[in-house]
C-alpha positions in Angstrom: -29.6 32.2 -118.5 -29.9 34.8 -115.6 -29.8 31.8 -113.0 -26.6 30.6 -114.6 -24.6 33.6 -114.1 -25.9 34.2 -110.8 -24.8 30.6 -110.0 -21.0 32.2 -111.8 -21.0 35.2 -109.8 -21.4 33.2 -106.1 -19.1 30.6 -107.0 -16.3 33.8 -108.0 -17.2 34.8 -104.3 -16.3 31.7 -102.9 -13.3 31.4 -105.1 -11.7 34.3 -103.9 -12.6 33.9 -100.2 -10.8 30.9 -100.5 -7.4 32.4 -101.5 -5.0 32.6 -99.0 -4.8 36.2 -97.0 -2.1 38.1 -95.0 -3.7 38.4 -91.4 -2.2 41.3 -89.0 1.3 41.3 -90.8 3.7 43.3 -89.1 7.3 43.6 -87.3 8.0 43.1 -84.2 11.1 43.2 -81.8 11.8 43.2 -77.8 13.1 46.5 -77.6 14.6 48.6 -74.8 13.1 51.6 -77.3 10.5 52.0 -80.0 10.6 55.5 -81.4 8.7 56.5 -84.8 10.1 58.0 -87.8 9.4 61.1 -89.0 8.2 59.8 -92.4 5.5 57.6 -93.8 5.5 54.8 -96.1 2.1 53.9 -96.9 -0.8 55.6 -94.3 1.9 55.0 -91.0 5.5 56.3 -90.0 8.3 53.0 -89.9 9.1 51.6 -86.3 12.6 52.5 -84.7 14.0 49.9 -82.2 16.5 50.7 -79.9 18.7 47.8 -78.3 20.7 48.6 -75.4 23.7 46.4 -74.9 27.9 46.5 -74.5 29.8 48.0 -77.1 30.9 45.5 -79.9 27.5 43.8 -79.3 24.7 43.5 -82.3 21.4 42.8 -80.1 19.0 43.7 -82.7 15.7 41.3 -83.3 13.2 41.4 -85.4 10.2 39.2 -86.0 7.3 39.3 -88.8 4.5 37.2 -89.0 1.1 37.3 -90.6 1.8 35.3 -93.7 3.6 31.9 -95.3 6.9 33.0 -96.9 9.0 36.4 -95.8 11.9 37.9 -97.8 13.9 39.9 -95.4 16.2 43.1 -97.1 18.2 45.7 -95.9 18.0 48.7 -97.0 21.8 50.2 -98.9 22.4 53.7 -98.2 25.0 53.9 -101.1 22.3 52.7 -103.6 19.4 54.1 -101.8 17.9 50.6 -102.4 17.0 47.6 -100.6 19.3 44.7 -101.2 18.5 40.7 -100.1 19.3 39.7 -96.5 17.2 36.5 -95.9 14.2 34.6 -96.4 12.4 31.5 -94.9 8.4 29.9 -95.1 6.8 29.3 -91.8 4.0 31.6 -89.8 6.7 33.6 -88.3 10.3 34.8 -89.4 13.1 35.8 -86.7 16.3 37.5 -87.8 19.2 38.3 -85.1 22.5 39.7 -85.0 21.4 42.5 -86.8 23.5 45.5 -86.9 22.3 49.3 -87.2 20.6 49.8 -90.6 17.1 49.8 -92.1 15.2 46.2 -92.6 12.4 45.5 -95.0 10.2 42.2 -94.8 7.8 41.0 -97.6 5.2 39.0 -96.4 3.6 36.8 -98.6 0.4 34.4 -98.8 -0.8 32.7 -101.9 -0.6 35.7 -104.3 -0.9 38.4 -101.8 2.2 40.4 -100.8 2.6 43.2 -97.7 5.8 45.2 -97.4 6.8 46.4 -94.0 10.2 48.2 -92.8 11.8 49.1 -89.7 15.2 50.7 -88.2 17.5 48.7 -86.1 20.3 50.6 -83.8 22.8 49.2 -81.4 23.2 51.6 -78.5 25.5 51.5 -75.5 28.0 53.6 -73.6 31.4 52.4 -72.7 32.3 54.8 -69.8 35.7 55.7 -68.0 36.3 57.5 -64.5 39.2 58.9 -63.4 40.7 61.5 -60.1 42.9 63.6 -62.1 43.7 66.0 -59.0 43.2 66.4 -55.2 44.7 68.2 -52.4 43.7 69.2 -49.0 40.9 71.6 -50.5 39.0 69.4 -53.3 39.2 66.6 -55.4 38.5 66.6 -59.1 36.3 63.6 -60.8 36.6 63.5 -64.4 34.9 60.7 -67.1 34.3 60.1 -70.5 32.1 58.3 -72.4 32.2 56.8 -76.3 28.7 56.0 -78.0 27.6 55.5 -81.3 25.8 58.3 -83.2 22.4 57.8 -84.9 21.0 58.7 -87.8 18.1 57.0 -90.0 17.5 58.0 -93.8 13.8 59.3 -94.9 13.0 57.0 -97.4 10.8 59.5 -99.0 13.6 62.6 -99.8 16.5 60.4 -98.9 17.6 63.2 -96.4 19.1 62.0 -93.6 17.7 62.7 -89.8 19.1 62.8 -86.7 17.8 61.0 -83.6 19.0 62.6 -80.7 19.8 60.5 -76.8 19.3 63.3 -74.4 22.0 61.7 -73.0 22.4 62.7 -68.7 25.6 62.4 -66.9 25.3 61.6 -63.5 27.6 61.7 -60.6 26.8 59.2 -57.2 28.8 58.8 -53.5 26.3 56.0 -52.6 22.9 57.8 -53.2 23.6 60.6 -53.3 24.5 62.7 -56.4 27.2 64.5 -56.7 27.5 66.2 -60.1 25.7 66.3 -63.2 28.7 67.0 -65.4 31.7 64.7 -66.9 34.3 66.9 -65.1 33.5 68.2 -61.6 35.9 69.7 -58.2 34.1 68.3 -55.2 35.1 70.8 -52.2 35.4 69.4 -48.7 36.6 65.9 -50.0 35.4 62.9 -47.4 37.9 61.9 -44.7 37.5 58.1 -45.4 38.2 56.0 -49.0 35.3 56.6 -51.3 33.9 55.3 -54.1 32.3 57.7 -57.2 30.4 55.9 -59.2 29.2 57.9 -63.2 26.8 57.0 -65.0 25.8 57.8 -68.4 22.0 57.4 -69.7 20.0 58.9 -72.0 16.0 58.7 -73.1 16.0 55.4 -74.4 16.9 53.5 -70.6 20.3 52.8 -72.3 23.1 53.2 -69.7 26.6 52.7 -68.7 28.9 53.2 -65.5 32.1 53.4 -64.2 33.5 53.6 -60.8 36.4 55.5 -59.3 37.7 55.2 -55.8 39.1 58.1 -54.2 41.8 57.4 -51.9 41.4 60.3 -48.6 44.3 62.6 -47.9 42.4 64.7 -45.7 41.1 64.9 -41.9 38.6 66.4 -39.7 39.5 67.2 -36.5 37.5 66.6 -33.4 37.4 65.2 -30.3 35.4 65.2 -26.4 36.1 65.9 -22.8 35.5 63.8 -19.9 34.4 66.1 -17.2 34.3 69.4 -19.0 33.9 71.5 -15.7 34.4 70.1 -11.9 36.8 72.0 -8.9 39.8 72.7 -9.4 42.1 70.8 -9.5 40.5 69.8 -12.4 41.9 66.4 -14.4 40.3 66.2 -18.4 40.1 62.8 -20.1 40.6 64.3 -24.0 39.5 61.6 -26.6 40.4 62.0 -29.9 37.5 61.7 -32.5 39.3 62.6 -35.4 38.8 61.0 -38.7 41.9 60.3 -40.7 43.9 61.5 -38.8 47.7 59.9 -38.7 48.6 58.7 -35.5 51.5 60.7 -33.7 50.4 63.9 -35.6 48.2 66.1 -33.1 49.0 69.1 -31.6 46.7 69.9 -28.6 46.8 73.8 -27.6 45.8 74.5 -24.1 45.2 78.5 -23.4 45.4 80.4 -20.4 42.1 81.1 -18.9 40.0 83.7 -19.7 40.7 85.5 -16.7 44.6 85.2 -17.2 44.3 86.7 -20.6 42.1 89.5 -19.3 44.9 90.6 -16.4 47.4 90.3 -19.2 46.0 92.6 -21.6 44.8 95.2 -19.0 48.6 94.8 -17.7 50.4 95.3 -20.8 48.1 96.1 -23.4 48.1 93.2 -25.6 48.3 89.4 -24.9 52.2 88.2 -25.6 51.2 84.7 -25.8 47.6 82.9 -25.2 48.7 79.3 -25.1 49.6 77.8 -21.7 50.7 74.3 -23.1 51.1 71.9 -25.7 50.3 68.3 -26.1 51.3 66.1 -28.9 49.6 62.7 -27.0 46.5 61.5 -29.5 44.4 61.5 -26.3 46.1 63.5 -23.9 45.0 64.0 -19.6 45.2 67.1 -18.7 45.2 68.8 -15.2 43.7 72.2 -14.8 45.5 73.7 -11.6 43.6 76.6 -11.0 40.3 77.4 -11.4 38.9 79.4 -14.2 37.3 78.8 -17.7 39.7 77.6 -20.6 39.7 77.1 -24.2 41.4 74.0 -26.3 42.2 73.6 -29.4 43.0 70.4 -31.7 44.8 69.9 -34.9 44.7 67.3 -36.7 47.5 66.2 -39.6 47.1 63.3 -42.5 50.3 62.9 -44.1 50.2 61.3 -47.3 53.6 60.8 -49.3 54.5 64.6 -49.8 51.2 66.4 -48.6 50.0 66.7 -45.1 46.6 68.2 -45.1 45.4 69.5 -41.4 42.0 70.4 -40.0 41.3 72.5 -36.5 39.2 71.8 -34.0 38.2 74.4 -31.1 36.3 72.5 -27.8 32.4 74.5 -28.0 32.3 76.2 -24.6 34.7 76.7 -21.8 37.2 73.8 -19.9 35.0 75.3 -16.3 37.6 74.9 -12.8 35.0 76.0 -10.3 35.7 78.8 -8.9 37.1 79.1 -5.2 35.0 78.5 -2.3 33.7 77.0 0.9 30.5 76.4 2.2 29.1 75.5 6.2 25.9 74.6 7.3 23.8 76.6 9.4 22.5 73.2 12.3 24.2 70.3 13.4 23.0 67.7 16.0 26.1 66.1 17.7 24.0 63.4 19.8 25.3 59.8 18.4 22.5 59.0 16.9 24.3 58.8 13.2 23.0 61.5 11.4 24.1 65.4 11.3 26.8 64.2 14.4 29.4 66.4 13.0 29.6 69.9 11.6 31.0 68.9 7.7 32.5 72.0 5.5 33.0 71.8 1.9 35.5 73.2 0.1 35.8 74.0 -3.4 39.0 74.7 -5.3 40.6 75.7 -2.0 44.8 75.5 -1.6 44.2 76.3 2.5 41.9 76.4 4.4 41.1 77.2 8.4 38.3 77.0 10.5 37.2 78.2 13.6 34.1 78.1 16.2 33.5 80.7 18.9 30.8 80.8 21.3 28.4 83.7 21.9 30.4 85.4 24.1 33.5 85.5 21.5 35.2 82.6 23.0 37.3 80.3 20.8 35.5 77.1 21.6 37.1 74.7 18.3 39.5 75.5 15.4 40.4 73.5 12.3 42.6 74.1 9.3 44.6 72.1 6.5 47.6 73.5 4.6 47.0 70.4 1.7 43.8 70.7 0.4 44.4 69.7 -2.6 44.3 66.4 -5.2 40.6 65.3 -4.5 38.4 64.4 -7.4 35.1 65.9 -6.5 34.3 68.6 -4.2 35.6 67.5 -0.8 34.9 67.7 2.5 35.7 67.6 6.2 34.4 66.8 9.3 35.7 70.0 10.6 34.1 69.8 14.2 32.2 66.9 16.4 30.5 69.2 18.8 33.2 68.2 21.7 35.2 70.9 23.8 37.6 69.4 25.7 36.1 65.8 24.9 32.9 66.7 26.7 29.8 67.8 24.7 29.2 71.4 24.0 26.0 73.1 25.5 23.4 73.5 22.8 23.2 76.9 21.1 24.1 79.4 18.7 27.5 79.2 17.3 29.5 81.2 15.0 32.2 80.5 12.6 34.8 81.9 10.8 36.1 80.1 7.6 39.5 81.8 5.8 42.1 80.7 3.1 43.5 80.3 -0.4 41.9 79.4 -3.4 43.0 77.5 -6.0 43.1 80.5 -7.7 45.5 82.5 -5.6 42.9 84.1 -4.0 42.5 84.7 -0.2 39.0 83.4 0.7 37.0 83.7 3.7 33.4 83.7 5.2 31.6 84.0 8.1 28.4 82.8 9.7 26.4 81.4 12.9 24.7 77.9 13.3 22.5 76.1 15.8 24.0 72.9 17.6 21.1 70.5 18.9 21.6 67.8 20.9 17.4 66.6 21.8 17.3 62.7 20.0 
């Protein structure tokens, strides 16, 4: 009798290893989010899936598996229970197209039943972007945003509980950001058309964007000079860097020089008027008679419809006409052999300008002079003697010279000196 129910008990064993079994049952879904309520049904909190997606849009999935047949319910929030929805046989169950609510699957094998629940929500953000002002100044982005709210029931108290987006607003001129609020006054708008791009996102990698274009009523003067110093008279290429600027609209201010001013104010106390000239050429020339240091100025206009926005622009530095001046060298070597033959003087920013050679004993021996020194690029120069008196070769010796005339700033310039003349080859 003992073997028999031994024999019973083993065969029970067997029996009931034989019935069918739910094997890691569970929901699953391809989520952008998975967040965990703050309630438990059984020993673990529910899953919460997130879908990101376009407004309108139901993206939810979810997937059980672990047994043979699956009732699918969703859960009613006006009953508080959980009503049919679908069911199927297989190893797996998919459902789609869900919209935002709570989802219960029982998974079944043989006799053996498992409950498991999870949240579905739909999230996306339909964004708008807008310029609602601008003048010369600023310009003023402003968006909005629409997205669902969420909310998920505890199934244990029936209270309901909020799940928050930490939703971040975001601002973008290319890479760079901008602003970190809906509504924002950029100062110093760009000169050129520019695109704002706002983007809305929150926690769970759910976004959206929208894209503004601002169309530039603004522009920033500038410009460079071509040479900015040289003698006098002086001619200045001005090329006109500006951006956005409308063609036509520049006023070019050319001021007295710094010297000028100084006479003036010492004269009469105060300067009457600092501007020498005007120019309304986009890229004017400008020829600088006299020599001393001068200041431009630039604006710069955009008209747009009823607004003209300007910007200045002042040249860094000084416009530099060399000052006055002449220069000799102190040897010469008239002997034909093509180097040094001739006594060269250079002049800088002179009007007039004469020359003269004496020997030691006070004699006039050469003179040299030009009433029209004026119009030459660079710093010119003349061959102001060949070592000749008379035709015939001067004696080797010490000269001396005397060089006297006006500047090109209305200055009476003169020097003096001695030199040696050489004629060994």
């Amino acid at each position: 009798m003992k073997n028999v129910n031994v024999l019973c008990f083993w065969l029970s064993v067997v029996a009931f290893c034989l019935l069918p079994t739910i094997v890691n049952a569970q929901i699953t879904a391809n989520a952008d989010a998975d967040e965990l309520t703050q309630y438990q049904t059984g020993s673990t909190p529910d899953h919460i899936y997130i879908f990101c997606g376009q407004e309108g849009e139901q993206n939810g999935i979810l997937t059980a598996s672990g047994g043979n047949t699956y009732e699918w319910q969703k859960y009613n929030r006006q009953t508080n229970q959980f009503d049919f929805y679908f069911s199927e046989a297989g190893s797996s169950s998919t459902i789609g197209n869900l919209g935002d609510g709570c989802y219960r699957v029982r998974v079944s094998s043989g006799t053996q039943v498992q409950e498991y629940t999870a949240w579905v929500f739909n999230n996306y953000y339909s964004v708008t972007a807008k310029i609602t002002d601008k003048d010369c100044e600023s310009v003023t982005i402003d968006g909005a945003f629409n997205s669902p709210y969420f909310e998920y029931i505890d199934l244990i108290t029936g209270q309901p509980v909020i799940l928050t987006k930490d939703i971040k607003v975001t601002w973008k001129n290319g890479d760079e950001t901008v602003a970190a609020v809906l509504s924002s006054k950029i100062y110093n708008p760009p000169t050129r058309d520019t695109d704002y791009k706002l983007i809305v996102s929150d926690r769970f990698g759910c976004s959206g964007e929208a894209t503004v274009t601002y169309e530039s009523i603004v522009t920033k003067a500038s410009f460079t000079v071509d040479p900015s110093s040289g003698e006098a008279p002086l001619k200045v290429t001005f090329t006109n860097t500006s951006e956005n600027g409308t063609p036509g609209k520049y006023e070019w201010f050319f001021y007295k020089s710094v010297e000028e001013l100084s006479k003036e104010a010492d004269r009469n106390g105060s300067v009457a008027d600092s501007i020498k000239d005007i120019a309304y050429d986009d890229s004017p020339v400008y020829i600088y008679e006299k020599s001393g240091y001068y200041k431009v100025k630039l604006v710069s206009k955009k008209v747009s419809g009823g607004t003209t926005c300007t910007d200045t622009f002042y040249y860094d530095g000084y416009i530099k006409a060399d000052t006055s001046f002449f220069d000799a060298p102190n040897v010469f070597s008239p002997n034909g052999d093509g180097e040094n033959d001739e006594f060269v003087v250079k002049f800088w920013s002179m009007k007039k300008v004469k020359f003269t050679v004496v020997n030691r004993w006070g004699k006039v021996v050469h003179k040299w002079e030009s009433g029209n020194v004026e119009g030459f690029p660079d710093t010119w120069s003349a061959a102001a003697w060949d070592g000749k008196i008379g035709g015939r070769y001067a004696s080797p010796g010490v000269y001396f010279y005397v060089i006297e005339g006006y500047g090109r700033d209305d200055k009476k310039r003169w020097a003096h000196g001695f030199f040696h003349l050489f004629r060994d080859k």
